[in-house]
C-alpha positions in Angstrom: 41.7 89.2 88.1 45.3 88.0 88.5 47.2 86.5 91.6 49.1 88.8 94.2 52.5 87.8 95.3 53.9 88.8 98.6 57.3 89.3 99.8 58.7 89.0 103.2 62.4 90.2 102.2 65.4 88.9 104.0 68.9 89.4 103.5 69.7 85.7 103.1 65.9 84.1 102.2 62.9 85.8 101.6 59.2 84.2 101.6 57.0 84.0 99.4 53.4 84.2 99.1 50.4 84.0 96.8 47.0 84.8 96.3 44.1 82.7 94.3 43.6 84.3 91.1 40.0 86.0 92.8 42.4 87.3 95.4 40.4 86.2 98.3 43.2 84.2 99.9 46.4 84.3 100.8 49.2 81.0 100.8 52.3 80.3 101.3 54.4 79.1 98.4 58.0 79.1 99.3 60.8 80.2 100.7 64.1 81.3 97.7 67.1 82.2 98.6 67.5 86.2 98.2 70.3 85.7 95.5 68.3 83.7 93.6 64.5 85.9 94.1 64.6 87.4 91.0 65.1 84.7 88.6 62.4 82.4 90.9 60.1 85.4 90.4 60.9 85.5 86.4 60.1 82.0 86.3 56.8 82.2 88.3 55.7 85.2 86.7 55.9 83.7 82.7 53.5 80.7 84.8 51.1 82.6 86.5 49.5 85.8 85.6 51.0 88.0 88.2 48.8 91.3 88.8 50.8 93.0 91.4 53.5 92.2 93.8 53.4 93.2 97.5 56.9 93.8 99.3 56.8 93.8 103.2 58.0 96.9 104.7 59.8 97.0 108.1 59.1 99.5 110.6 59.8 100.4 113.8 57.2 101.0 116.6 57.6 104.7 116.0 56.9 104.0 112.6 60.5 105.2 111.1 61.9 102.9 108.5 63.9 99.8 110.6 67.7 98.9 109.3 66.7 96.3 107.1 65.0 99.0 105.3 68.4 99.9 103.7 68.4 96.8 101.9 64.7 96.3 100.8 65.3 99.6 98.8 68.3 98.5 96.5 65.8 95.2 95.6 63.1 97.0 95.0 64.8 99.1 92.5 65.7 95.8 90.8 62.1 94.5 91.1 61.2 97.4 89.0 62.6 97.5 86.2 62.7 93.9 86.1 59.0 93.9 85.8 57.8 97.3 84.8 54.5 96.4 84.2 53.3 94.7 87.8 52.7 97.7 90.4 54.8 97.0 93.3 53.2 98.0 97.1 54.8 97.7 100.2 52.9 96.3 103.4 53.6 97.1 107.2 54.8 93.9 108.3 55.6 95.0 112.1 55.3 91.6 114.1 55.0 89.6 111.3 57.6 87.0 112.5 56.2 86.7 115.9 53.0 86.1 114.7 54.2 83.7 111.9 55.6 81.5 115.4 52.7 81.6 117.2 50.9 80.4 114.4 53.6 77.5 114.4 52.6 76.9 117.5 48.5 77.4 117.4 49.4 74.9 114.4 51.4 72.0 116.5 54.1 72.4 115.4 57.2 70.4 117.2 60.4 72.6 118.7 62.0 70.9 115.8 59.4 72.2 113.2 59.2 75.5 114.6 63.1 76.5 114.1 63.1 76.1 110.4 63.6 79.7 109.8 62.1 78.9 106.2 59.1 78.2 107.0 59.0 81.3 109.6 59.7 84.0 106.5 57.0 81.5 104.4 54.2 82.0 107.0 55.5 85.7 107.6 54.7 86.3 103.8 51.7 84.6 104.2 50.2 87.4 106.9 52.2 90.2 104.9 50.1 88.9 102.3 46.5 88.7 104.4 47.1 91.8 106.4 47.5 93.6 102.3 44.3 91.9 101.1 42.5 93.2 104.6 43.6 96.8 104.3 41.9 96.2 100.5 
């Protein structure tokens, strides 16, 4: 089938997630600096056979687009043509960071642990990533 990668898209990092190649479930992988996505995506994608890649999409509670939106669409226009033959698909991915913490904390994580902000957009990819495979 191919593995999924997810995107939970920041301005300075963005998280990264993958799927097994039977898409059943989703893991973290890493977190990339935002400058530096594409060519870590190039790199991953000549490695592994990449079958679609899913980009989080922020809302806000009354479902309009949130500010970060405004940069997502730029990238994604990028993303594209970079790789014209993966489908992109965007994923609601309203709570994504509170949930990513409490899963920090369900975890055990220490304070310490817990403020890596890396890790956060990592895990936030992760259910970006579970919450797509789901609604599938």
């Amino acid at each position: 089938m191919g593995r999924v990668v997810a995107l939970d898209f920041g301005k300075v990092r963005t998280g990264v997630a993958i799927t097994d190649e039977l898409q059943l479930i989703a893991s973290g992988l890493t977190t990339v600096p935002t400058k530096e996505l594409i060519v870590f995506l190039k790199k991953y994608i000549e490695k592994e056979n990449v079958v679609k890649i899913v980009v989080g999409e922020p809302k806000q509670m009354n479902n309009e687009p949130s500010e970060s939106e405004a940069l997502i669409i730029p990238f994604l226009k990028k993303l594209t043509a970079t790789f014209p033959k993966i489908p992109v698909e965007r994923q609601d991915e309203r709570f994504t960071s509170k949930m990513a913490f409490q899963t920090m904390i369900d975890s055990g994580l220490n304070k310490k642990q817990r403020q890596n902000k890396a890790l956060v957009d990592e895990i936030s990819a992760t259910i970006i990533l579970q919450a797509y495979l789901n609604r599938n």
